[in-house]
C-alpha positions in Angstrom: -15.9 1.8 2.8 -12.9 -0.1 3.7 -14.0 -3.3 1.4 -14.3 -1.2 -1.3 -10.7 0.3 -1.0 -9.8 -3.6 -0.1 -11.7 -4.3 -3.8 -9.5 -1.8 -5.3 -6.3 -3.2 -4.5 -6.7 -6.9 -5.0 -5.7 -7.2 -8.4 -2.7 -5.4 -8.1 -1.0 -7.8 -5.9 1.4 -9.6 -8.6 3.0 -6.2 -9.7 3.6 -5.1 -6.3 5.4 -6.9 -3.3 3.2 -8.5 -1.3 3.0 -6.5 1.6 2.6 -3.0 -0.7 -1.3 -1.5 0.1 -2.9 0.5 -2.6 -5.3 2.9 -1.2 -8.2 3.5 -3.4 -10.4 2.0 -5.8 -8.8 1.4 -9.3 -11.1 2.7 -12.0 -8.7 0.7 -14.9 -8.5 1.9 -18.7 -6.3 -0.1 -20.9 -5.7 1.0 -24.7 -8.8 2.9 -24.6 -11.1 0.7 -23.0 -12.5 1.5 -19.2 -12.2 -1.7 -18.0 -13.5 -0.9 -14.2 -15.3 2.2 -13.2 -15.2 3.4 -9.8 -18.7 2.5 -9.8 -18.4 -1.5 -10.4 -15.1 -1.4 -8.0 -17.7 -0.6 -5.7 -20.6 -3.0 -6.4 -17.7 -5.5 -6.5 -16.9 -4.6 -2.8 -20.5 -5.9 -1.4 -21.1 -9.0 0.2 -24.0 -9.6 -1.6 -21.4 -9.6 -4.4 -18.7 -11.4 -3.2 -20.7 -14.0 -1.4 -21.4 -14.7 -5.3 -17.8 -14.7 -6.6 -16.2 -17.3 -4.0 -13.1 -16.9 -6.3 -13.0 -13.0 -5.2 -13.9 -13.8 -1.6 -11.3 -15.7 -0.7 -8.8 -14.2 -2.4 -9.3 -10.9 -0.4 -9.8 -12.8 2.6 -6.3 -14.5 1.7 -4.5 -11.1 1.2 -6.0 -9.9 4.3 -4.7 -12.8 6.5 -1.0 -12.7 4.5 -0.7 -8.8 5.2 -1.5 -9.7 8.8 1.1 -11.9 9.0 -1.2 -15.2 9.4 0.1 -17.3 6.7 -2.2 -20.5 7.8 -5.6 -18.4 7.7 -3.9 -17.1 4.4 -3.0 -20.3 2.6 -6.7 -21.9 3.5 -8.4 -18.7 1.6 -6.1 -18.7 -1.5 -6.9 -22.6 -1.4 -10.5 -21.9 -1.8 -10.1 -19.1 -4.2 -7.5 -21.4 -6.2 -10.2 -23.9 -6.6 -12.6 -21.7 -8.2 -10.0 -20.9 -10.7 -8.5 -17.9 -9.5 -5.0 -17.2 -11.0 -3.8 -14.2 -8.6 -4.6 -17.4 -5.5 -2.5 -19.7 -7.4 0.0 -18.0 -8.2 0.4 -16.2 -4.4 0.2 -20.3 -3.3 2.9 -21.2 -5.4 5.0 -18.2 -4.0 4.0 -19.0 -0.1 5.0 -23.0 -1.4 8.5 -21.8 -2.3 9.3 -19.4 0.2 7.4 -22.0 3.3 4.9 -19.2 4.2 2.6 -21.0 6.2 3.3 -24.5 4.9 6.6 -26.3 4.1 8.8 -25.3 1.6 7.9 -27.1 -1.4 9.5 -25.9 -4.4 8.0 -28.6 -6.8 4.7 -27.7 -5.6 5.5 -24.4 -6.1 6.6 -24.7 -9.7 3.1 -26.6 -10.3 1.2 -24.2 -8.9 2.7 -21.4 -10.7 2.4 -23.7 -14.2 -0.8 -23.9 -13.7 -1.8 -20.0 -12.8 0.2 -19.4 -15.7 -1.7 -21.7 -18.0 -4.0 -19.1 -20.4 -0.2 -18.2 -21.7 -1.8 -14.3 -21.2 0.4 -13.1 -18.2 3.9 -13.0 -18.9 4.2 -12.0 -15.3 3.2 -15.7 -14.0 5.2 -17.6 -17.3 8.3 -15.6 -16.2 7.7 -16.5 -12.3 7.4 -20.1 -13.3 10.6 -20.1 -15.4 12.3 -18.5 -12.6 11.5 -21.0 -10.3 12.1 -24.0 -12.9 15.7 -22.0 -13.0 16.5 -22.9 -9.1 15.2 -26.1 -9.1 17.2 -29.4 -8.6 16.9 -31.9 -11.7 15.5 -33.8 -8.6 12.7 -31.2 -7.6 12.0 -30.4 -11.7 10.7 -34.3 -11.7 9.0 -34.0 -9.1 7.1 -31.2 -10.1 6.5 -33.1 -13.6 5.4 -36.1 -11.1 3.1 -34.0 -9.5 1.5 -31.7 -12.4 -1.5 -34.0 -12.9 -2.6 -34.1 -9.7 -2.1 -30.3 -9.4 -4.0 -29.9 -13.1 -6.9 -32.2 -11.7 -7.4 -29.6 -8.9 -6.8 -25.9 -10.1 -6.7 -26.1 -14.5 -9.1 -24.5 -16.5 -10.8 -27.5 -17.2 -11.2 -28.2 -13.4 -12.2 -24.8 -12.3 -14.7 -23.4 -14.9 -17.7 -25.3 -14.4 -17.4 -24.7 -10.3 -17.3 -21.2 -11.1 -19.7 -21.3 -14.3 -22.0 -22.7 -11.7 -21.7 -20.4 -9.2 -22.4 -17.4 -11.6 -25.6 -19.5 -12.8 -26.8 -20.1 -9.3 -26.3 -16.2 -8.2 -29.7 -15.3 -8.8 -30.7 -15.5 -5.2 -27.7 -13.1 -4.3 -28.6 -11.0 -7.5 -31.8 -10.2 -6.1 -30.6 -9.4 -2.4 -29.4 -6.1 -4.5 -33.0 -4.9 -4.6 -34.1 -2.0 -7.1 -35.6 1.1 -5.6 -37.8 1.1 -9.1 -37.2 1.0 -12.8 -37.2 4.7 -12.9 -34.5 5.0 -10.2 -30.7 5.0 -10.7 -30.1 3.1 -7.2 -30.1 -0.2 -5.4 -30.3 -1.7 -2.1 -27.3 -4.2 -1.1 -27.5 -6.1 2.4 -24.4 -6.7 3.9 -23.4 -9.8 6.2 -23.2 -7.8 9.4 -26.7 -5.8 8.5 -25.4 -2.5 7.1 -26.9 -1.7 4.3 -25.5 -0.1 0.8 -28.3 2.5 -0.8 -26.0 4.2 -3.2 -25.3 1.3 -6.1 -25.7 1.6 -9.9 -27.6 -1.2 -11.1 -25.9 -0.9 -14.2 -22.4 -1.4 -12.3 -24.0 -4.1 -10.0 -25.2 -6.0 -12.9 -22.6 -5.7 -15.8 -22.8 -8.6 -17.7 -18.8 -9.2 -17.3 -19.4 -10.1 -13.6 -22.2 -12.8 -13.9 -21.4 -14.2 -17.5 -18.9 -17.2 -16.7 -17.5 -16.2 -20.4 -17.4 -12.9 -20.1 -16.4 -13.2 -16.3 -13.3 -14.5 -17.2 -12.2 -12.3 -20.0 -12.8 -9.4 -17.7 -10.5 -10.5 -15.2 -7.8 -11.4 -17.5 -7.7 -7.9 -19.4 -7.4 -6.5 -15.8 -4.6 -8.4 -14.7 -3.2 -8.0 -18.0 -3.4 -4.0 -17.9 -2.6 -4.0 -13.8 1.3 -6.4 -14.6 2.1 -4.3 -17.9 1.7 -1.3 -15.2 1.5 0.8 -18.3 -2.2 2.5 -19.4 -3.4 2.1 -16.0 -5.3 5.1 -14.0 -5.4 5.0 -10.6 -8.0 7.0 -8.5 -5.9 9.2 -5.8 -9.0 11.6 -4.5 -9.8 14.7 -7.4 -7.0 13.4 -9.4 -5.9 10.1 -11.3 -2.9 8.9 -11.3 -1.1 7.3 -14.7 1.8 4.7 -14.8 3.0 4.8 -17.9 5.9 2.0 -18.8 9.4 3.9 -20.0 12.3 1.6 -20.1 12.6 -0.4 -17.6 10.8 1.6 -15.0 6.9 3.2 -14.6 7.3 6.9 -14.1 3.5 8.1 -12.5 1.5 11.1 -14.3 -1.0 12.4 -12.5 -4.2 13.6 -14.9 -7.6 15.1 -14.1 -10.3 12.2 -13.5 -13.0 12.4 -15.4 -16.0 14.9 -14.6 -18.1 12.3 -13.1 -15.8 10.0 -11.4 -17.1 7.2 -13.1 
């Protein structure tokens, strides 16, 4: 169970510091649409899932390794995930950059890094971490960066990343299939994980959503999370029988806790 709570958490890195540990699985619903059930935060924490979605993998492998303390085994798993595309891996790279976590302090890399995770325009979280980094920049380090933005953009944009990714969600069948169904009149599946264990008690429905396998539909899904996790507004958060609200009020997110739903779903 411990990937699954892992799962949970990954997406809520940017709002938090990044040694803060969330706890549970995040069923997410943003102005009125569920974005994540409990049930697909836990088809997302298989390996038979992850081993599909490098971009995932290595980004929970990186936020392992950073909360540990091992910056190196951190920076080569957000390197990884970056490369696939991953915005939350570029932009904790460009923070580890600036800060020297594990590499040298490089604060032009830093600021291309963050430019680039905050390319889609759709987070102001990463446009406002990129300004604020432009902000303590030399003139000297600001070119640079601008020096260094097309190699950075050949590496880790949109237009680099997509098809790796695309690809990768194409190619999945093979994993797809590891997540065997117990029959078409059955509401389970078997998933095989690396070490053996074995997972008896998955919705095909979650295991399968289109928004996980879809490179189009992929993406949208993981930019309306991230969107609802940094406005830390209409997000639930599951905390045992209860859910837990953050609703945005000023300049601060007071919590209200409200009954989850009947079936947990």
């Amino acid at each position: 169970m411990s990937r699954l709570l892992i799962t949970g958490a990954l997406l809520l890195l940017p709002v938090l510091p990044l040694h803060a540990q969330i706890n549970e699985p995040t069923p997410v619903r943003s102005q009125g649409e569920q974005l994540l059930s409990y049930r697909e935060a836990q088809a997302m924490s298989l390996d038979t899932f992850l081993n599909a979605h490098p971009d995932m993998k290595y980004l929970l492998r990186g936020r392992k390794a950073y909360l540990a303390g091992d910056f190196k085994e951190a920076h080569l798993a957000l390197e990884r995930s970056a490369r696939y595309g991953e915005k939350l891996a570029q932009a904790m790279l460009a923070e580890m950059y600036w800060k020297g976590e594990g590499v040298p302090v490089n604060k032009a890399r830093a600021y291309a890094m963050a430019d680039v995770a905050a390319e889609r325009m759709n987070q102001p979280f990463f446009i406002g971490k990129r300004e604020q980094y432009w902000a303590a920049m030399t003139p000297a380090e600001q070119q640079q960066a601008i020096t260094m933005a097309e190699e950075i953009l050949g590496m880790y944009s949109d237009k680099a990343t997509m098809p790796k990714i695309a690809q990768v969600l194409r190619n999945s069948k093979g994993e797809r299939n590891r997540a065997k169904g117990y029959g078409r009149l059955l509401t389970r599946i078997i998933a095989f994980n690396d070490d053996g264990t074995i997972e008896d008690d998955i919705r095909p429905d979650a295991f399968h959503a289109e928004k996980f396998w879809e490179p189009k539909e992929y993406q949208k899904f993981k930019d309306k999370y991230v969107a609802a996790v940094l406005r830390y507004g209409n997000v639930t958060v599951r905390m045992g029988d209860q859910v837990q609200t953050s609703r945005q009020r000023g300049d601060r997110a007071e919590p209200v806790v409200e009954p989850l739903d009947k079936d947990g779903e």
